[in-house]
N, C-alpha and C positions, 0 to 999 in steps of 0.2 A: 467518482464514487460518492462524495462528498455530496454533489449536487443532484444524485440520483436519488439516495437516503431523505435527502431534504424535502425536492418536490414528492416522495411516495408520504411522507409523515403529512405536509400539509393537505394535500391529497386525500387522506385519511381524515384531519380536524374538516373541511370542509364537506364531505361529505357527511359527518356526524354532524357537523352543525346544520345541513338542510336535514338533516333526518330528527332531530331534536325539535326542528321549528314542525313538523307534519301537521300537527293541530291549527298552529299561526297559517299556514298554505289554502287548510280544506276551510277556515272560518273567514279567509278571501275569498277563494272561489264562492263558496255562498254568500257571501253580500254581494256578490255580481262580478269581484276583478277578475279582467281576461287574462288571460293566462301569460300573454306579452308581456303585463305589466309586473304580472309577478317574476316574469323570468328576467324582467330587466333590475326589479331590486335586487334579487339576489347574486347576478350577475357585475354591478355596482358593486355591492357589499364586497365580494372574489375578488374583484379587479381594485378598490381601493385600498385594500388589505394588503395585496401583496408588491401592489405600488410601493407602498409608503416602507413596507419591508423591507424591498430589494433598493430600491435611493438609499434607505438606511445602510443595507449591507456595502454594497456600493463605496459607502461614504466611509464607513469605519472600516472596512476593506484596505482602503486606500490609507487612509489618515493613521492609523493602530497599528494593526498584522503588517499591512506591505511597508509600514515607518518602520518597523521593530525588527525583520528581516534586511532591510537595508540598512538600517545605525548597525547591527551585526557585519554584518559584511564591511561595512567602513571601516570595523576597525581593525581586519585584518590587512586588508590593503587599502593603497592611497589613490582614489577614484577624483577628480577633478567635479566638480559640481555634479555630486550624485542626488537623484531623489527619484522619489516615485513615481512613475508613469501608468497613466489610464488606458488599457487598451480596448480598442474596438472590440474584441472578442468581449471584454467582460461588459459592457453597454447590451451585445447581442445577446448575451447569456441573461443577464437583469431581462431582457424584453421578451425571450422567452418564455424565463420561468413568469412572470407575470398574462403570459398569455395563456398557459398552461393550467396556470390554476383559473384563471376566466372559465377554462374552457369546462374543468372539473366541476367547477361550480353550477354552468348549466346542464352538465350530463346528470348531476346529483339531484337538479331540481326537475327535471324532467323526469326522471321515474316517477315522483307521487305527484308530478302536475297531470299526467298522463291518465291520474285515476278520479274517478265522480267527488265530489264536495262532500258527499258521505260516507266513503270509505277514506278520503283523508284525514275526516275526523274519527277515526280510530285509530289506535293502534295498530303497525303494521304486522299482517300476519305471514308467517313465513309461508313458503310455498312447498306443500312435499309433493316432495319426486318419487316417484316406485323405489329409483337407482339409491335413493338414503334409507327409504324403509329394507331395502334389501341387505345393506350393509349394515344395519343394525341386528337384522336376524340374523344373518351369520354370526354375531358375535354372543348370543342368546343367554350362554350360560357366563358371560361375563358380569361383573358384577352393575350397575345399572348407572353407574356415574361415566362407567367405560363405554357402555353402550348408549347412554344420552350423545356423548362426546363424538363420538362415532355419526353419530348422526347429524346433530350440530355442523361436523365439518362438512360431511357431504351437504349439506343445504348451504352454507357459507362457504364454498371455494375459494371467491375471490376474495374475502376476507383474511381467511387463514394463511393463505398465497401473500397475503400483502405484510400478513403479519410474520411469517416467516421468511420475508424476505427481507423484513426489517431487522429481523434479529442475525440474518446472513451476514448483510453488509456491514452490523455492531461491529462481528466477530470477525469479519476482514479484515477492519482498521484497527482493530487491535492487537491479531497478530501481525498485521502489517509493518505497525509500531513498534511490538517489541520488536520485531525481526530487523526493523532500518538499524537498530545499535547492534543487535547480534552479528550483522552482515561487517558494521564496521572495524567490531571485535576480532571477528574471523579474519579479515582484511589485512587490520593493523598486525596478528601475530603471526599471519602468511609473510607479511614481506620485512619483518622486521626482528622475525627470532627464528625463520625456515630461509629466507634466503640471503637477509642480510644477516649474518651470525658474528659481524665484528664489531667492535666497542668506538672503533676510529678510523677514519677513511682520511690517508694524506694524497692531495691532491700536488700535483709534482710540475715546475716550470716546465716550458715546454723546451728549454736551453739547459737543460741539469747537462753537467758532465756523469763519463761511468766511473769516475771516483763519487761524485756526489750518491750517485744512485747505488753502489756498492757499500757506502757507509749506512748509508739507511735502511737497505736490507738487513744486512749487519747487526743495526738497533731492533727493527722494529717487523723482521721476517719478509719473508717471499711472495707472499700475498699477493698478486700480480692483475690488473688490467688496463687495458687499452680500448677507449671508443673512437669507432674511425668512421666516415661517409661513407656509402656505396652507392652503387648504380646499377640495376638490375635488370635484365630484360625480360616482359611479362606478358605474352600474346601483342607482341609487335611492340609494344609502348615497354618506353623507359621510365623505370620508377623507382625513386631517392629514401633511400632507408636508411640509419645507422645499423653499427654493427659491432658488437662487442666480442673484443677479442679476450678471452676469460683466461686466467691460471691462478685462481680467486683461493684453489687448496684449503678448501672447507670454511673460509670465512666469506668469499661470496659464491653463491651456489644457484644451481636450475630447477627448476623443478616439472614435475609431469600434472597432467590432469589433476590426480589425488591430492595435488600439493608436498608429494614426497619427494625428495630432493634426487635428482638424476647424475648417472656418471655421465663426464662429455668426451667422447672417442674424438681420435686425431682424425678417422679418414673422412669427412666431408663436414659439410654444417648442420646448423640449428635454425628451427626460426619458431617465433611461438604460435601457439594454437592459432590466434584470431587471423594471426597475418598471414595462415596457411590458409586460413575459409577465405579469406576478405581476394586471396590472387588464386584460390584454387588451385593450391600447391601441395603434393601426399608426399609420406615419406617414399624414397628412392625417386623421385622426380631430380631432374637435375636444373640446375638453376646457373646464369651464365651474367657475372656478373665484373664490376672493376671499381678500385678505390677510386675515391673522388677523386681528381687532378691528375690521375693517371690511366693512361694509353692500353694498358695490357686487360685484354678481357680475361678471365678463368669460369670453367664451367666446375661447377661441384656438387654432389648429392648430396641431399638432403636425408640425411641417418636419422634422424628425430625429431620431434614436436614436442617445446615446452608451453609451459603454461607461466604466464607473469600477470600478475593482476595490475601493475603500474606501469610498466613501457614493453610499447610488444616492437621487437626488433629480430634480426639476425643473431648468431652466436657461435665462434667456433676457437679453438683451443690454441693455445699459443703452439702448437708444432703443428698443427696443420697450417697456422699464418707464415710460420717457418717452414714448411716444406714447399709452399708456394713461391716462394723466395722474398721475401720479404722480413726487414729487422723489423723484430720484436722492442718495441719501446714502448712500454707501460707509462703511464699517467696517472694512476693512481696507486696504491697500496693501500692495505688495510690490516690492521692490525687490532690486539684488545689491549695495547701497553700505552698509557699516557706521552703522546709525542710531543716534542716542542720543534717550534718552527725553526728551522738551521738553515744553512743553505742548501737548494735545491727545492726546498718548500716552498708552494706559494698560496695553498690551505689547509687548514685542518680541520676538519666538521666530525661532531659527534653524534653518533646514531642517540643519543637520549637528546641532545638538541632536534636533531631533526624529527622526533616521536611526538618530541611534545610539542614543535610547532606546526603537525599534521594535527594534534588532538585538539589543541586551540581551537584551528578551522572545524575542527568537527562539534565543537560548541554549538551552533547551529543543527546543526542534527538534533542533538538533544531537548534542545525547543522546540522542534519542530513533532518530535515522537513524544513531547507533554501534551503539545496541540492534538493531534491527531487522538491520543485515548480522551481527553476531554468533550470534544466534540463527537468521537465515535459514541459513549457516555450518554452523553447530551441527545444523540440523534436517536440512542436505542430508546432512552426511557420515555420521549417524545413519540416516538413510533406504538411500542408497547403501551400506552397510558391511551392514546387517541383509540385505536384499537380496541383497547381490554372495555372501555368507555361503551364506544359502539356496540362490541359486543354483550355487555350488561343490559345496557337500552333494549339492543332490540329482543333479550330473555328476562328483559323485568317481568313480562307477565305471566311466563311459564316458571317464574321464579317462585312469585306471589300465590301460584296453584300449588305448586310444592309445600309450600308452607301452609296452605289451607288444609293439605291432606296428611299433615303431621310429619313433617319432614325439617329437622333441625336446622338453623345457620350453619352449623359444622359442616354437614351434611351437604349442603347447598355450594358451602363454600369449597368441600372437597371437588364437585361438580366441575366449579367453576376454574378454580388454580388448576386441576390437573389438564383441564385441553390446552392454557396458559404455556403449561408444562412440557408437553407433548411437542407441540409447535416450535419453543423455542431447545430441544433436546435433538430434532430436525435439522433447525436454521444453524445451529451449534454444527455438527457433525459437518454440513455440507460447508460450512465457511469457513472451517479451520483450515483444509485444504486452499481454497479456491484462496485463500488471506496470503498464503506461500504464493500461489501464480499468480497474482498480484504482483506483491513483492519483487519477484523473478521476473515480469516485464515489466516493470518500475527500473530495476538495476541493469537490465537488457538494453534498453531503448532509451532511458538518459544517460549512461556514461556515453564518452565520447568515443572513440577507436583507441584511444592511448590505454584503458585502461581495459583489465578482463578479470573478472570475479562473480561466480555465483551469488544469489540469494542466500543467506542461511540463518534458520529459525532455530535456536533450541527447544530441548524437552519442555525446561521451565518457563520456556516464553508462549508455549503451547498452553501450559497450565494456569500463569498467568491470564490468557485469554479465556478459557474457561471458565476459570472465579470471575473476572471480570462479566462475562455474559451472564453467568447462572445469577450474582449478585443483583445485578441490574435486572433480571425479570423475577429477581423472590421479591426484590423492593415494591414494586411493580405490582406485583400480585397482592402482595399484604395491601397497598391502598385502596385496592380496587376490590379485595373482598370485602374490605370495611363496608363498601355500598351496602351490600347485603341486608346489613340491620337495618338502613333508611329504609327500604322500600316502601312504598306506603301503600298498603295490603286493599285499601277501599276505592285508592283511585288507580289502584293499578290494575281492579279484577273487573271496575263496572265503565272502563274505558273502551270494554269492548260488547258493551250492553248496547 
């Protein structure tokens, strides 16, 4: 996204800069240069510009962002000679995008190389089409800034196309942005106040006697589970799962799609969503499986599909483990009462330890969604400014006639901001979505299989995006109607004498 936004905005400054040079082209051609020569300066000019860009990007790529992403990451964990590595991909990305705008740069010089040495010394005139004069009379009784606008777009498609597809991709990375901490918001109070709802998890020798373990029910409640190995048979092949044997009694819990916490029934098992898509397994399917290191196979149905956004496994209820035949010997407890280590203990971990040392690692996140609005920021008013540019240039002179026939700056300027307006009210509307699907294959397609959780944007992180885009194209607009009062009314009206 980042590199689509980039090459459409350069894309955008190089064709306004061969259309800025039109007089410098047609006063070559009349002294005699062939047209080769001029297609090779200007194609020089493209290709040493965005050389020296991409080595640049390239360089601080590497040395800056990929140093400042990786000292992050060191200091959560202990990496042995960590450092940045250059990949192949990004050398073929730098040679593309540099090939690319080469190639813009000849497409942009070839339209007015393509024209006589006396029409390049004018101003270039637009081209009307029937299909803009006809969409301007349909709108007749519209007031005349709406129907100049009107017609403008239909003569500039690929213009306004580019322009509102610059203000798309803003409003992607923005809700994109908010959404990556929204997601992790959602994340964090899914699995740490919906299914872990205890204060303290004691973790239990694997040698406790049932006096040790009756005294600490005793202290600290019933709270019960046990994780075991299994072995599962799945279209021929054998396949190695854990499997939680639960009697968790509201402090550890299941949950469904919605994230609303589930009852778990004695007569068969559980497994969660992904690992039912990932083996093509529905509920009432039966599944035929045996603990690890032991002989006896059982087959069991499948009564329901949870959903776990951090380990997807099997699950089923301490009396169906029991009616299978098999002792019930828990491994953990979990309680919300301060425990201290006695015997039979061999941990004690605290759900606020464990919170806060998931939010640490998500430090990183939050750098990464400052980068993402600065540069989205960056790339809009970049887009919008080349654009708004271009599109001044080439209505400087039907600007300059406006004002000849008594038509105010205000007047000129309402003209002009409000197609600005239009365009990015467009780019707005179509990105807010498409910034969600985005996001939704970003968190689709990088977690691993361990992990399963939707996308999720709020209200405010919507509205956020909004001010954010409208901001960037009012800022936008206010520099570029300033033009307005430059114009220079003699040489703008007798450049087409």
């Amino acid at each position: 996204m980042f590199l689509m936004i980039a090459i459409l905005s350069v894309m955008s400054t190089m064709n306004r800069f061969v259309r800025q040079q039109r007089v410098q082209i047609g006063t070559l051609k009349a002294l005699g240069f062939k047209n080769r020569k001029i297609y090779i300066h200007y194609i020089e000019f493209g290709f040493m510009t965005s050389l020296i860009a991409a080595i640049l990007g390239v360089l601080v790529g590497y040395f800056t962002i990929g140093q400042f992403f990786i000292d992050m990451e060191a200091s959560y964990f202990e990496m042995p000679n960590i450092h940045t590595v250059l990949l192949p991909v990004v050398i073929q990305t730098a040679v593309l995008v540099v090939a690319l705008i080469s190639l813009v740069t000849y497409l942009s010089s070839r339209k007015i190389l393509k024209e006589t040495a006396s029409e390049a010394l004018r101003l270039e005139v637009p081209k009307v089409k029937k299909n803009s004069l006809d969409w301007s009379v349909k709108f007749n009784k519209c007031k005349l800034s709406t129907r100049w606008n009107i017609r403008d777009i239909a003569r500039n498609k690929g213009r306004s196309i580019a322009a509102c597809v610059g203000i798309i991709g803003c409003t992607m990375l923005l809700v994109c942005s908010f959404g990556l901490w929204d997601t992790i918001e959602s994340y964090m109070d899914w699995e740490y106040k919906i299914i872990n709802t205890y204060q303290y998890k004691i973790s239990l020798n694997s040698d406790y006697t049932k006096e040790q373990y009756d005294h600490l029910t005793h202290l600290y409640g019933d709270a019960t589970s046990k994780s075991v190995a299994i072995e599962f048979k799945n279209k021929g092949k054998t396949e190695t799962r854990s499997m939680l044997v639960l009697d968790g009694k509201d402090k550890l819990n299941i949950t469904d799609h919605d994230e609303k916490v589930m009852s778990i029934h004695s007569n068969g098992i559980y497994l969660t969503e992904k690992l039912a898509e990932k083996y093509g397994i529905q509920v009432g399917d039966k599944v035929t499986w045996h603990l690890a290191g032991d002989s006896s196979w059982h087959t069991s149905r499948v009564v329901g599909l949870n959903r776990d956004p951090q380990i997807q496994q099997f699950t089923m209820s301490e009396k169906y483990y029991e009616k299978l035949g098999y002792t019930y010997r828990a491994d953990s407890i979990y309680t919300n009462k301060q425990p201290k280590k006695i015997d039979g203990v061999s941990k004690i971990s605290s759900i606020e330890s464990i919170q806060e040392g998931v939010e640490s690692m998500l430090e990183a996140m939050k750098s990464m969604m400052v980068l993402l609005i600065v540069f989205a920021v960056l790339l809009g008013c970049v887009i919008l400014y080349n654009l708004g540019v271009l599109s001044f240039t080439e209505k400087q002179y039907q600007f300059a006639t406006l004002k000849v026939l008594g038509f105010k700056d205000k007047q000129i300027k309402e003209i002009f901001i409000k197609q600005n307006t239009w365009i990015m009210l467009v780019g707005m509307i179509i990105g807010l979505p498409l910034g969600y699907y985005m996001l939704s294959y970003i968190y689709t397609n990088a977690l691993n299989e361990t992990y399963d959780f939707p996308a999720v944007v709020e209200w405010i992180s919507y509205v956020y995006a909004i001010i954010g885009t409208v901001l960037v194209s009012y800022v936008m607009n206010k520099l570029l109607a300033r033009k307005i009062k430059t114009i220079d009314m003699v040489s703008s009206l007798k450049a087409n004498e």
